[in-house]
N, C-alpha and C positions, 0 to 999 in steps of 0.2 A: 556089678556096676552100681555106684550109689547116684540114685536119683536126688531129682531136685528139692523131693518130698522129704529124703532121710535130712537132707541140707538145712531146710525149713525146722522139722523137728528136733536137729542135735543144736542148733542156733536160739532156739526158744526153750529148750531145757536146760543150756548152761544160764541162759538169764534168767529162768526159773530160780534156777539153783543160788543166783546171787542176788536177788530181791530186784532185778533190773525189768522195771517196764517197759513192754512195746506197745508202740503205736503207729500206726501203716500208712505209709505215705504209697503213690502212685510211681514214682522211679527213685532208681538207685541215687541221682542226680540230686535229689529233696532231699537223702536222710542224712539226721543231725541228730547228737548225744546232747543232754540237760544233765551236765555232770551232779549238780548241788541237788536235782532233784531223781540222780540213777532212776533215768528213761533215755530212751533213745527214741526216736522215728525213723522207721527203713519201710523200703517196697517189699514186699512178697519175694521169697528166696524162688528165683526161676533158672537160676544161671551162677557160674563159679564165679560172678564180679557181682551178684548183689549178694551171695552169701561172702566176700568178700568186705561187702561193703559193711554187712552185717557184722564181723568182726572185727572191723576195723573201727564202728560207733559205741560197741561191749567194748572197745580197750580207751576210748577217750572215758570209760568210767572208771574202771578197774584201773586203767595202765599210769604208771610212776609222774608224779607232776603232772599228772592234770588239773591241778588248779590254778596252775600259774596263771600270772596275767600275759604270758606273751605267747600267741603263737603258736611262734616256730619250737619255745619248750616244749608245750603239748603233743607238737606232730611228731616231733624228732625224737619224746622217750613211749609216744604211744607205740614205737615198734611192733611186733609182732611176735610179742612175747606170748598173746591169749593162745595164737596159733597153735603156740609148741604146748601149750595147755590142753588144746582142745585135740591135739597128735592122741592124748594119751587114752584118749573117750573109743568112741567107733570110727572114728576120720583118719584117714590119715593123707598128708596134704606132701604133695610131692614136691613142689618149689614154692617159693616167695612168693604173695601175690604182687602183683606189677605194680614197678615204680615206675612211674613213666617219665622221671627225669631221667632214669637210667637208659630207657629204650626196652625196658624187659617184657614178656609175656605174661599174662597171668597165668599158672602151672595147670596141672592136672591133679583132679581127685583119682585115690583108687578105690 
């Protein structure tokens, strides 16, 4: 079973890897990516929706058109492309994490 700790450290070694600063906010609810300045702000990975969240603020830097000025381009090509990236490390992530226009769950680590 992979704890919240591997979560924490496989999350902070891919942004190692790509020059990405963290900076710790108190909840998932606070963190926000500085694309111009590749850093982000997350909570401490405690649970599969703040390591969640944690990749999902890595892809507002990394992910396709994030510099646009609008939006809904940023949200809609930040996908979850990093995900299938980070599949290939020590993670491996069982479903989508949750949209929740969809009504979806967020999945299981194995």
């Amino acid at each position: 079973m992979i704890g919240t700790g591997d979560l924490q450290a496989h999350a902070l070694s891919f942004c190692s890897d790509h020059d990405i600063v963290v900076h710790w906010v108190k909840r998932p609810a606070q963190s926000f990516a500085l694309n111009e300045a590749e850093e982000i702000h997350i909570a401490p990975i405690k649970s599969a929706i703040s390591y969640a969240t944690a990749l999902h603020e890595i892809g507002h830097i990394l992910g396709r058109y994030q510099r646009s000025k609008h939006v809904l381009v940023r949200e809609r090509w930040l996908g979850y492309g990093h995900v299938r990236t980070l599949d290939a490390g020590r993670l491996q992530w069982n479903d989508a994490p949750s949209d929740r226009s969809r009504g979806t769950d967020v999945g299981s680590w194995n």
